[in-house]
C-alpha positions, 0 to 999 in steps of 0.5 A: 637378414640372410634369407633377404641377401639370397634372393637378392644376390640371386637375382642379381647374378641371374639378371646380370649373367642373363643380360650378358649371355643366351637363356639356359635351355629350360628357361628359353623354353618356359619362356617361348612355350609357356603352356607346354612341357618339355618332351624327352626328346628335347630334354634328351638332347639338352647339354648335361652339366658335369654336376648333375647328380641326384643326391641328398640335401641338407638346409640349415638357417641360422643367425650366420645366414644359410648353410646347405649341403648335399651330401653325395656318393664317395665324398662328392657333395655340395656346400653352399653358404649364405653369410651377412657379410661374405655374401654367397659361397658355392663348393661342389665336391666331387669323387677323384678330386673334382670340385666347383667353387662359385664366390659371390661377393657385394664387391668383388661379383661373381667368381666360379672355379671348376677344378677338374680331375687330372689338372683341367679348370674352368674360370669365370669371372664377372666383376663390377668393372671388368665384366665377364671373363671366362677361361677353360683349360684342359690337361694335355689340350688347348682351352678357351678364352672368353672375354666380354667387356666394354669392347664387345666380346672376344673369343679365342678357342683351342682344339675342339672335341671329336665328335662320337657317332656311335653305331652311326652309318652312313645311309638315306635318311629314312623320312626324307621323301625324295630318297630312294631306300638303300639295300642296307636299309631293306635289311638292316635300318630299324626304321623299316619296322616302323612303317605301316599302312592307316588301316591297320591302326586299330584297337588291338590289332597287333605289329611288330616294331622295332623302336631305337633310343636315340639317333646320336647322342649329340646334344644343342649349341647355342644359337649363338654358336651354332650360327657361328659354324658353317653348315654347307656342302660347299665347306664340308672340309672345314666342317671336317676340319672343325670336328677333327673329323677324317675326310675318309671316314664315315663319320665324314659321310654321314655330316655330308649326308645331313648337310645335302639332305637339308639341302635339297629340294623338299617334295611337291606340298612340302615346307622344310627346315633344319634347326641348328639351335634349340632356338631356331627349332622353337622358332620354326615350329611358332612360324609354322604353326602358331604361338600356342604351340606344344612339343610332343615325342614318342617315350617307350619302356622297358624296349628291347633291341630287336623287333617286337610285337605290340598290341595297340591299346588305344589311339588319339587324334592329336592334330588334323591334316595340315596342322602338324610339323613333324622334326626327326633329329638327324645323325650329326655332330650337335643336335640338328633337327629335319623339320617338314610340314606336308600336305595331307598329313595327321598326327596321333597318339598311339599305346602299344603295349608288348607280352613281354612287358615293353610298352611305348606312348607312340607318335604316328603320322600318316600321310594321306598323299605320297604321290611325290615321294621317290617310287623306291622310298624304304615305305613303298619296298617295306609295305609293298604298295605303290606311290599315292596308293593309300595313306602310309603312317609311320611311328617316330623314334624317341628322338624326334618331335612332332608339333601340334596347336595348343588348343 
């Protein structure tokens, strides 16, 4: 009887809370993009639940329902009980006092506990007749009210978090075109060692490259709230404002940055757009390319901070001219793509593999036409050639994303 009561009472929870709110993440992208796997660059920047942890498990069904426990490091663990009668009850324990509590119940609904250590909390509840209520509170801080009932939904907000940008400084970004290069960027932008000329994209010839982890670490927002925050240069003080963000800083210049950077004028042959949401950033890709469309990014191994030398061990074409849309994720305080379809412009799939043991699966894009970009981009002063000369190819960091057809 207790394994038909799970099902049921998952699907009824899944269905309820799904008509209620926006798709988690993965299963937006299941959704949209059946045929294809989620590359690490967006898997990197999907918002990570405090309770993801690997742990042990352990499954026993018996004739007082189902019981599983995943036994965790330090006491932290999860019990999940599945009785005839009580319905589902959900405990996550964890180190230093932490836990979640999700209640089940055929009449009572749904209700979830995070406690927290230090004295923050997190309530949801969603009940057969009041809806959805949802209540966070953090020590020493302001919280969060969620209220969605028969009236709509209501919304009221504490202070929110400052925003990290570590190692993040102010500078053009690297793959806008219309930007000339700084002399920070001559010297010090790793970005610099990923340039390089089409004819040397050959099968063991060697480069030295410089490949980074990640922009930021800034991760998505749902559409919903992404949409909701302004994202214009004509509110940079309320966006500062909004992120406890000092107009002085430089983590002020890089959000303007970002923000005038989208909105400028893309070059001659150019289709821009900066995806806000992972939800606009699938949308672009479908409307740019098609709706059998797939995510592919660079994922390297065992990288070092520094330039190294890297042998190519093989080269795959992966789209044709025009038929790829390149997204470079951009220095902000949530997860924000620059996204840009160009004229004369191939994708592939490069291996580069490093004596010391690095190895890298690359995406390199090449653009066959650079006549429109400024004279004095960082490509042209770091190759020394001239605008519209020779094609020009460039490897992405592990953060960006190129989108292909499906074929």
């Amino acid at each position: 009887m207790a394994l038909h009561i799970l099902p049921i009472l998952t699907f009824l929870f899944i269905g309820f809370m799904v008509s209620q709110a926006a798709l988690p993440p993965e299963i937006y992208w299941k959704k949209m993009l059946s045929n294809s796997d989620m590359p690490r660059a967006i898997k990197n920047s999907l918002p990570k639940p405090e309770w993801m942890e690997d742990k042990s498990t352990s499954v026993n069904v018996g004739k007082g329902g189902v019981h599983v426990n995943t036994g965790g490091k330090q006491g932290g663990g999860t019990i999940v009980n599945v009785g005839p009668h009580k319905g589902v009850n959900v405990n996550t324990g964890k180190p230093n006092g932490g836990h979640t509590n999700v209640n089940v119940g055929p009449k009572s609904g749904v209700r979830v506990h995070t406690g927290k250590p230090g004295g923050g909390h997190t309530d949801v509840n969603v009940g057969p007749k009041s809806g959805v209520g949802v209540h966070t509170r953090k020590p020493g801080k302001g919280g969060a009210d969620v209220g969605v009932g028969k009236g709509g939904v209501i919304v009221r907000s504490g202070p929110k978090k400052k925003p990290v940008f570590v190692g993040v400084h102010p500078g053009p970004n690297p793959f806008n075109y219309n930007y000339a290069a700084s002399e920070a960027q001559l010297h010090d932008d790793p970005t610099r060692a990923l340039f390089f000329l089409e004819k040397d994209m050959k099968l063991g010839n060697s480069m030295n490259l410089h490949f980074t982890r990640s922009t930021n670490a800034a991760t998505f927002l749902p559409r919903e709230e992404a949409t909701s925050m302004p994202f214009s240069s004509k509110k940079i003080p309320e966006i500062l404002s909004e992120f406890s963000v000092q107009p002085d800083s430089d983590e002020a210049k890089v959000i303007e940055e970002t923000i005038k950077g989208c909105e400028a004028k893309g070059i001659i042959g150019e289709q821009k757009y900066c995806a806000t949401s992972l939800e606009s950033l699938v949308d672009y890709a479908k409307n740019s390319l098609g709706k059998n469309v797939k995510a592919m990014s660079t994922e390297a191994k065992n990288i070092q901070d520094k330039v190294q030398k890297y042998t190519i061990t093989m080269v795959k074409k992966v789209a044709d001219d025009n038929e790829a849309a390149v997204c470079h994720k951009q220095k902000y305080a949530y997860a924000v793509f620059y996204c840009h379809k160009t004229k004369g412009t191939s994708a592939y799939v490069v291996s580069l593999m490093s004596p010391n043991g690095s190895k890298a699966k690359a995406m390199a894009i090449c653009h066959k036409d650079t006549s429109a970009w400024n004279p004095k981009h960082l490509a042209f002063q770091v190759l020394n050639v001239k605008p519209g000369s020779v094609p020009i190819c460039h490897f992405l960091p592990e953060d960006h994303i190129v989108w292909v057809p499906n074929n």
